[in-house]
C-alpha positions as CSV (number, residue, x, y, z in Angstrom):
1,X,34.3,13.5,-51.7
2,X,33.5,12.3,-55.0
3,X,30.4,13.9,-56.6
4,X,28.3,11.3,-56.9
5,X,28.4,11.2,-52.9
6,X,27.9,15.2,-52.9
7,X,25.0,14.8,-55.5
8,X,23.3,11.9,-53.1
9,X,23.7,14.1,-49.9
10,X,22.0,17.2,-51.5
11,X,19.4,15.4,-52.6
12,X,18.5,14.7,-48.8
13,X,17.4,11.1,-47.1
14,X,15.7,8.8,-49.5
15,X,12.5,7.0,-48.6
16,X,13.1,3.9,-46.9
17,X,12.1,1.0,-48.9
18,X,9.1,-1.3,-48.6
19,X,10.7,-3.8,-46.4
20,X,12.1,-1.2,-44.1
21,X,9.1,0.8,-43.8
22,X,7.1,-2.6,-42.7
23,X,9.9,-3.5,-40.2
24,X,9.6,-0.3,-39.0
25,X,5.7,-0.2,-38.5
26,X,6.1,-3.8,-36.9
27,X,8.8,-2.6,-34.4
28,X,6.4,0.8,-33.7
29,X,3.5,-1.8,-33.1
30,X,5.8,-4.0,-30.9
31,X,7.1,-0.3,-28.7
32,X,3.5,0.8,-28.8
33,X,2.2,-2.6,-27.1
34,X,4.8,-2.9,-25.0
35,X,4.1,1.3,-23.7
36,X,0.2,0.4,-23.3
37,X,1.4,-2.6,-21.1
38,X,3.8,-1.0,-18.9
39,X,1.1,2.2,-18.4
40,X,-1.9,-0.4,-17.3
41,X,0.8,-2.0,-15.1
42,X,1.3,1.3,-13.6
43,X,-2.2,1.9,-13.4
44,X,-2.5,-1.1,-11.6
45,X,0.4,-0.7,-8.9
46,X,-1.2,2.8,-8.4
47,X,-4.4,1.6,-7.7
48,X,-3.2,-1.2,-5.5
49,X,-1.4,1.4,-3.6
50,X,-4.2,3.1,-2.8
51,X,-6.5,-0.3,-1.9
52,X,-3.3,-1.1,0.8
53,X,-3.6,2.6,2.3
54,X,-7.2,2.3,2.7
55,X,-7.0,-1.4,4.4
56,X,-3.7,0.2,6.5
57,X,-6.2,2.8,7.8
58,X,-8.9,0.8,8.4
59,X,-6.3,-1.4,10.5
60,X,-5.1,2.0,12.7
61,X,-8.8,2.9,13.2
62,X,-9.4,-1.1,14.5
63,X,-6.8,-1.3,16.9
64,X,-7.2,2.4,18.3
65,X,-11.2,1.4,19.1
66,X,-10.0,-1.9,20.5
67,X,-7.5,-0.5,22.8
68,X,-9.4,2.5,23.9
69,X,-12.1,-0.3,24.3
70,X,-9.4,-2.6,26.0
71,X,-8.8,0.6,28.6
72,X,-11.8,0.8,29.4
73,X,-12.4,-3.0,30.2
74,X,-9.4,-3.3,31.8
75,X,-10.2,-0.2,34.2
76,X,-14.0,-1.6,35.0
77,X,-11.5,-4.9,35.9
78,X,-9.3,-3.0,38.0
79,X,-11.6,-1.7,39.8
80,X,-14.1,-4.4,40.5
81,X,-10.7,-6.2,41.7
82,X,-9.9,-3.4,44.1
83,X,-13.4,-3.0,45.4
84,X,-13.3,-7.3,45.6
85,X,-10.0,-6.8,47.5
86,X,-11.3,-4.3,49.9
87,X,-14.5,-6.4,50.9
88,X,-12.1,-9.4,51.7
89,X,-10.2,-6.9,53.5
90,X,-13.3,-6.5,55.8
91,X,-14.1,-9.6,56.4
92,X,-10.4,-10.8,57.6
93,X,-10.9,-7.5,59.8
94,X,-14.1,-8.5,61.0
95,X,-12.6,-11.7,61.6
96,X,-9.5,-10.6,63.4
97,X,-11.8,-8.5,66.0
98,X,-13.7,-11.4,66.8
99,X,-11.1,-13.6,67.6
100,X,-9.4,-10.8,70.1
């Protein structure tokens, strides 16, 4: 190497100069924007996450009440159809002895 290099190299990095330093600053500005951005965006998607598992559990606990409601409906059916059955039951009995 020739000295001059040796002599540049001990003397360790020089400061950048005034047009580099501004670039710099403008790119930190410019990563530092762009950092805040992506962290409310991912404060955003986190917070939606949680709104869609609330309304996701608020669904489950609709549709279990409606179908333990729909059960029960469907058995007061059931059985009013049964009973309804029976009584028509009767009466064709009732009739059929009266025509022997």
């Amino acid at each position: 190497m020739l000295p001059r290099q040796l002599d540049s190299l001990r003397a360790g990095p020089t400061p950048p100069a005034p047009a580099a330093a501004s670039s710099h600053q403008a790119q930190l500005s410019t990563l530092a924007s762009a950092i805040e951005a992506d962290h409310n965006a991912i404060e955003a998607l986190l917070k939606r996450r949680v709104y869609v598992r609330h309304c996701m559990w608020n669904e489950m606990l609709f549709l279990f009440r409606s179908t333990s409601l729909l059960k029960a409906t469907f058995r007061k059916w059931v059985a009013e159809e049964v009973e309804s059955g029976e009584g028509l039951g009767r009466v064709w009995k009732g009739l059929e002895e009266d025509l022997v």
